[in-house]
C-alpha positions in Angstrom: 102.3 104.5 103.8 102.0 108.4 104.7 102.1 109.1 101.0 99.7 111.7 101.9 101.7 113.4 104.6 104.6 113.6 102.5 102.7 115.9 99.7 101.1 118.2 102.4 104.3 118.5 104.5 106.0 119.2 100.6 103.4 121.3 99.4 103.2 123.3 103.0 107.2 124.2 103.0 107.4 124.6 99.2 105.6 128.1 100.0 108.7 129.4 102.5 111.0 131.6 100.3 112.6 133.5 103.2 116.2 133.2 104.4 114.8 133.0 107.7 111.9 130.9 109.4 109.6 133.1 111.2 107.1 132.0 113.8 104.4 132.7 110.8 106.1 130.1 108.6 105.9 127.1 110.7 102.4 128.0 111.7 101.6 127.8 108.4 103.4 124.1 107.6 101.8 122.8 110.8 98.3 124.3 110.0 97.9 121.7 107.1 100.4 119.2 108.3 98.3 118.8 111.5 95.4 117.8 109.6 97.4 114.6 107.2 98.8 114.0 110.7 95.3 113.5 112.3 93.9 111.6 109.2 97.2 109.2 109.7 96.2 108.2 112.9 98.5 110.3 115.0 97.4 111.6 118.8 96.4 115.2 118.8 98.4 115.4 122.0 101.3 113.8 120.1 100.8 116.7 117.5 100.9 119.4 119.2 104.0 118.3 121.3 105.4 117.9 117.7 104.7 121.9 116.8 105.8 122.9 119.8 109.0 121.2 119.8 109.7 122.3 116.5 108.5 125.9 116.4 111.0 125.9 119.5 113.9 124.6 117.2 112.9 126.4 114.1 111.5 129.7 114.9 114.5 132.2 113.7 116.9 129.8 111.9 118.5 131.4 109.3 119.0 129.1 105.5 122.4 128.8 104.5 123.0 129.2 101.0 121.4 126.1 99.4 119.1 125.0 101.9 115.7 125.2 101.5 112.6 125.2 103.8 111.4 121.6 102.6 114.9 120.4 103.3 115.3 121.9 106.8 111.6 121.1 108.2 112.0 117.7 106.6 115.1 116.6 108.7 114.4 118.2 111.6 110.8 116.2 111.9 112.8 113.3 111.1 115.1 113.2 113.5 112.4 113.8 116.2 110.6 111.5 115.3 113.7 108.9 115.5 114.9 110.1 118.9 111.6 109.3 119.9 112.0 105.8 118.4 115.3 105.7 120.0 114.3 106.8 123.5 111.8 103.9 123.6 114.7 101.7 123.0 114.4 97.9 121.6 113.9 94.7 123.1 116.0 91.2 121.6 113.5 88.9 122.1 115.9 85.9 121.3 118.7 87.1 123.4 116.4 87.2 126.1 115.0 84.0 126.2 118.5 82.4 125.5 119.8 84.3 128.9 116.9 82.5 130.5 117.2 79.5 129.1 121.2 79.8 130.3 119.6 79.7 133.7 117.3 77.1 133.1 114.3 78.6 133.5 111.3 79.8 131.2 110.6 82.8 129.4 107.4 83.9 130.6 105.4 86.1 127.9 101.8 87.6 128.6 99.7 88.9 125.9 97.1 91.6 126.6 94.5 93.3 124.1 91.3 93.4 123.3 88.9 91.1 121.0 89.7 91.1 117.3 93.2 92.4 117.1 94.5 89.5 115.9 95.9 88.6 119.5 95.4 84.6 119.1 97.0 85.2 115.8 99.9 86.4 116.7 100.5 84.1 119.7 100.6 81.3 116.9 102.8 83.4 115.2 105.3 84.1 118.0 105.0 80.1 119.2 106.5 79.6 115.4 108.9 82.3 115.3 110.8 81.0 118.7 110.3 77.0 117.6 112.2 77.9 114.5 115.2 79.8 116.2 115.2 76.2 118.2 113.6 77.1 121.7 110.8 75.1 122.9 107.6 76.4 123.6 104.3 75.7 125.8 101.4 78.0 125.5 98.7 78.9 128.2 95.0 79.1 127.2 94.6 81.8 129.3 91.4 83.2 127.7 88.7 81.4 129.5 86.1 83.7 129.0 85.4 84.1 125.6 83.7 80.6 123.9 86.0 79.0 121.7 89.1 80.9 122.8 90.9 77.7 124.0 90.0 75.8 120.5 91.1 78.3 119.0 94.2 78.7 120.7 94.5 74.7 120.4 93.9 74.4 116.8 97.2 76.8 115.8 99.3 74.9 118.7 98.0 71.7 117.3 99.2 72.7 113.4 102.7 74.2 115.2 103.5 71.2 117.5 103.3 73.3 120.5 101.7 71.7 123.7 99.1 74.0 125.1 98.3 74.2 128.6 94.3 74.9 129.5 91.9 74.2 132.2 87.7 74.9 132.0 85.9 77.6 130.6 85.2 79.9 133.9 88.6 79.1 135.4 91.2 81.6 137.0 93.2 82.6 134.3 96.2 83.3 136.6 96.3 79.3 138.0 96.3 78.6 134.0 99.1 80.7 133.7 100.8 79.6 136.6 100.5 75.5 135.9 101.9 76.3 132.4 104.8 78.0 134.2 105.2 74.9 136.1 104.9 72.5 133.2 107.4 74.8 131.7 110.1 74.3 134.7 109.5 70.8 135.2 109.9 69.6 131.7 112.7 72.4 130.6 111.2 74.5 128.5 111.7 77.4 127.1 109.2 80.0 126.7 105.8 80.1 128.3 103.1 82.4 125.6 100.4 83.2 128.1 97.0 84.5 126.4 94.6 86.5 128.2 90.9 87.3 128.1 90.5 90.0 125.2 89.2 92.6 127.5 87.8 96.5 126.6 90.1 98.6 128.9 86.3 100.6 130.3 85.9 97.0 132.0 87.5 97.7 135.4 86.9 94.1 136.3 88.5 92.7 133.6 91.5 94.5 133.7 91.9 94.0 137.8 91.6 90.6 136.8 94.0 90.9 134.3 96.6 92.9 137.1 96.1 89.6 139.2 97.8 87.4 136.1 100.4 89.9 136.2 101.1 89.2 139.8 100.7 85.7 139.9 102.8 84.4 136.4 105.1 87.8 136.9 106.3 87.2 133.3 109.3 88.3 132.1 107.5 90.1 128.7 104.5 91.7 128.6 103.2 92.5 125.2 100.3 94.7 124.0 98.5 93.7 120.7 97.2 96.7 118.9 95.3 96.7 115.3 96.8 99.2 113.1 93.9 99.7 111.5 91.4 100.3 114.2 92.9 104.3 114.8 92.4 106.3 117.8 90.6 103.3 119.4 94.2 101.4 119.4 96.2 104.4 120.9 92.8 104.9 123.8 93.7 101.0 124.1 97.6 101.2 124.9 97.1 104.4 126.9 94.7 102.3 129.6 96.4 99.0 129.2 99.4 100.9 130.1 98.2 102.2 132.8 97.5 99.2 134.2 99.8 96.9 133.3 102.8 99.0 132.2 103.4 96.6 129.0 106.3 96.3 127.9 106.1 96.7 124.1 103.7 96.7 121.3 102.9 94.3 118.4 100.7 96.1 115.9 98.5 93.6 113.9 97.2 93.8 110.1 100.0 96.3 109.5 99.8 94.8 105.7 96.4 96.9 105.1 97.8 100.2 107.4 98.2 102.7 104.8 98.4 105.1 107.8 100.6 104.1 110.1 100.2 106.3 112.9 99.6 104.6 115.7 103.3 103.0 116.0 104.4 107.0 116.3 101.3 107.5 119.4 101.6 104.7 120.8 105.3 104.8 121.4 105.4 108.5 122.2 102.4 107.7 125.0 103.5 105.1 126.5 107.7 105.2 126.2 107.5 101.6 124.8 108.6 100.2 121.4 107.3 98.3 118.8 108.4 94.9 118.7 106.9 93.5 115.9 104.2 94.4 112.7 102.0 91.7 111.8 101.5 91.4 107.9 98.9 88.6 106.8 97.6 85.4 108.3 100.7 83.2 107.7 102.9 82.0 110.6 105.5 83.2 109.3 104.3 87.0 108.7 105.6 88.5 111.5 108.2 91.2 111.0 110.7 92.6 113.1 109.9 96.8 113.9 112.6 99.0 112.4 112.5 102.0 113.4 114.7 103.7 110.7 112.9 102.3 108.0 109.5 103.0 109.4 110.8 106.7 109.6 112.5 106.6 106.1 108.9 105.5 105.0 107.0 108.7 106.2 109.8 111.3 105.6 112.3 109.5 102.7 112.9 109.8 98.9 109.2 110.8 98.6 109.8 113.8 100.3 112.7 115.3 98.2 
């Protein structure tokens, strides 16, 4: 991942020889870097907030004996790039539900995203995760829009053990939501995973619709699925869903095939939200916590040096 980056942000301060970086020198390293960072999926806005951030920090620092450009540029986009990570914060998904479950009431969790990111997917994946760290789990067949959404959604609960929750094609998807709620609290269960219609975020009706779930379930988690792979759509995506739902995190799908991997860097730098999780392949159990540090050390580590 970013193996490309890492060469033109190498190759860009290898050519620095002064003691001191001048406002010509980082216009030159941002000049190609801008392009790799572009081509890796990262927001133009999200770029140029980058230059100008660093110029601001850079512009005029002298080298101390043994530094070198690569060196200096390198750590300083690192650890921007982390703070931004870090400013998002995290969210404990298990520590959540247990303080919940404390209470004795659900965990409400409601998935938003379009068609074909690999939203039903991850549901499944999420049901299996929580069932194996011993909470019990009801799903809601909230897509009752799209034919063959609730089969679907049936067929994984059925191979997982999880009950699902679903009404008619047609049918509010907020009274779905909010029966499998109820289930939830009368039989003592622990987590409630909600789908929802995959919806285009141009659809205003959809995504009102989508707002009245909100209201009605008022989950405690709301989730954005993004593909990894599907580029400045995904960061358009998280930008409206936002907007209108103010998600609380990000799971980004088919991260196994990413060899990009800039939409976690837009999408949590737009919205303020972290990653939660990266989907890697089609297996229930391919779901793998976001770390931050690593993900960093992946675009600006040992390949870098």
């Amino acid at each position: 991942m970013f193996d490309k980056l890492k060469r033109t942000l190498s190759d860009a301060v290898k050519s620095i020889s002064e003691k001191e970086l001048s406002e010509k020198d980082i216009d030159k390293v941002f000049f190609d870097l801008q392009i790799a960072l572009l081509e890796s999926d990262v927001a133009q806005e999200v770029i140029d907030h980058l230059a100008e951030t660093m110029k601001k920090d850079l512009v005029g620092q002298k080298l101390d004996k043994g530094q070198n450009a690569q060196t200096v540029v390198r750590d300083r986009l690192q650890q921007y790039i982390t703070q931004m990570f870090e400013k998002a914060g995290t969210i404990d998904l298990t520590s959540s539900v247990n303080a919940k479950k404390g209470r004795s009431e659900p965990y409400a969790i409601v998935f938003l995203g379009i068609n074909g990111t690999g939203k039903t997917t991850t549901i499944a994946k999420v049901g299996s995760m929580l069932k194996k760290q011993g909470f019990s789990v009801v799903i809601a067949a909230g897509d009752t829009h799209r034919a063959g959404a609730i089969e679907q959604l049936s067929e994984h609960a059925s191979k997982l053990g999880i009950k699902v929750i679903a009404q008619r094609y047609g049918a509010d998807p907020a009274a779905v939501g909010r029966d499998a709620i109820l289930y939830a609290k009368s039989h003592r269960i622990d987590a409630v995973l909600i789908d929802t219609a995959g919806r285009m975020q141009t659809s205003k009706n959809l995504m009102d619709e989508m707002s009245k779930i909100i209201r009605v379930v008022s989950p405690d988690l709301k989730i954005f699925i993004g593909d990894s792979l599907a580029g400045n759509d995904t960061i358009n995506q998280a930008r409206e869903f936002h907007q209108y739902t103010n998600f609380d995190c990000a799971i980004l799908t088919k991260t196994d095939a990413d060899v990009k991997g800039g939409a976690a860097i837009s999408i949590v730098h737009i919205t303020g939200k972290p990653i939660l999780y990266l989907g890697m392949g089609q297996r229930y159990d391919d779901l793998m916590p976001f770390n931050a540090q690593s993900f960093v050390n992946s675009i600006l580590g040992d390949g870098l040096a």
